[in-house]
C-alpha positions in Angstrom: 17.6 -6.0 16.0 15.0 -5.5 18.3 14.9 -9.5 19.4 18.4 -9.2 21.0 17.2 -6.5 23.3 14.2 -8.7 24.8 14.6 -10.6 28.1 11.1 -12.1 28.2 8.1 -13.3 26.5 4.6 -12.3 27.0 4.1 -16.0 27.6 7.0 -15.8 30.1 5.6 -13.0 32.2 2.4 -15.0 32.0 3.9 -18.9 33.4 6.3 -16.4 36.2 5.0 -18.0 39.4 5.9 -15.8 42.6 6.6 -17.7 46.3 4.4 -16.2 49.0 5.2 -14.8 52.2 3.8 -14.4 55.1 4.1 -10.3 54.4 3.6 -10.8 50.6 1.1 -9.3 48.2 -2.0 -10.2 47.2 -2.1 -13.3 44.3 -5.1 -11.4 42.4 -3.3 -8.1 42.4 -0.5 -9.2 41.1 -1.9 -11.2 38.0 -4.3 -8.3 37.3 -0.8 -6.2 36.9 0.9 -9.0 35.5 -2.3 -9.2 32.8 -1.9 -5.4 31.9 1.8 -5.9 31.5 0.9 -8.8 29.3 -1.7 -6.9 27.0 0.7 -4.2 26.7 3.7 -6.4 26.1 1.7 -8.1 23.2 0.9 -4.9 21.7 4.5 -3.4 21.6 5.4 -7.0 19.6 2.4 -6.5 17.2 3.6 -2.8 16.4 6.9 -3.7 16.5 6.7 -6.6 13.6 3.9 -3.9 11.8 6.9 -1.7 11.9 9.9 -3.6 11.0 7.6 -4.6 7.7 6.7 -1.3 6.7 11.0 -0.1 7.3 11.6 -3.2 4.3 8.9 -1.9 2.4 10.0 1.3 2.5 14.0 0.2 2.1 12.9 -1.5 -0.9 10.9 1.2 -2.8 14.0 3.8 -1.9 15.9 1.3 -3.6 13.9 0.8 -6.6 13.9 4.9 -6.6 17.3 5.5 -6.3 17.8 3.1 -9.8 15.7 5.3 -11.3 17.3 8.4 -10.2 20.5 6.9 -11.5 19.0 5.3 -14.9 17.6 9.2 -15.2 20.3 10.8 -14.4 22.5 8.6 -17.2 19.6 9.2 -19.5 20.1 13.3 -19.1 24.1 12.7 -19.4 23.4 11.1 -22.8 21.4 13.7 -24.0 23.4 16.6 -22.8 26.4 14.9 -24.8 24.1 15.6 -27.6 23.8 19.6 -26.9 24.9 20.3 -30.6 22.1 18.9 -32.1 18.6 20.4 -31.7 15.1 19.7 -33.0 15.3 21.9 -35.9 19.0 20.2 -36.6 17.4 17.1 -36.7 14.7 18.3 -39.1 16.6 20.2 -41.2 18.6 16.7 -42.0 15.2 14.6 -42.4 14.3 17.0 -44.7 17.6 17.0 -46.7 17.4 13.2 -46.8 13.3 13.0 -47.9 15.1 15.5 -50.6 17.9 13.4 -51.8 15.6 9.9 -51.6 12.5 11.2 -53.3 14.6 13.2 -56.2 12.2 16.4 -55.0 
């Protein structure tokens, strides 16, 4: 993902050695920049991989949701197939059998 789009390295910008000119810049302004760009490069990487592990962990957990969502939802289909029977059906019938097994 985000490793295809990189071109260097924070090592990379660090080893990049620069011919001099006659007309060129200064050496210790240029690793001073170069060091900033460094720092910051390093930074990105760290937040990037922080991030990347926190999109799994999240993909992961929306995944363990969503099988509940669907074990739910075939839970409430079960017991909407049941909409005949209430609780005081079901009562009604323990009642009947408490009758017909204890001879009351």
């Amino acid at each position: 993902m985000y490793e295809d789009k990189r071109f260097l390295t924070a090592n990379e910008i660090y080893a990049k050695e620069f011919k001099i000119d006659a007309r060129g810049y200064r050496p210790q302004e240029v690793d001073q920049f170069l060091d900033m760009i460094i720092k910051d490069y390093v930074d990105f990487e760290t937040t990037t991989k922080r991030l990347v592990g926190e999109i799994k962990a999240l993909e992961a957990e929306n995944d363990k949701l969503k099988a509940e969502v669907r074990n739910l939802k075939a839970s409430l289909d079960i017991a909407g197939s049941n909409k005949g029977i209430t609780n005081v059906d079901l009562l009604k019938r323990v009642s009947d059998l408490e009758k017909v097994v204890y001879g009351e």
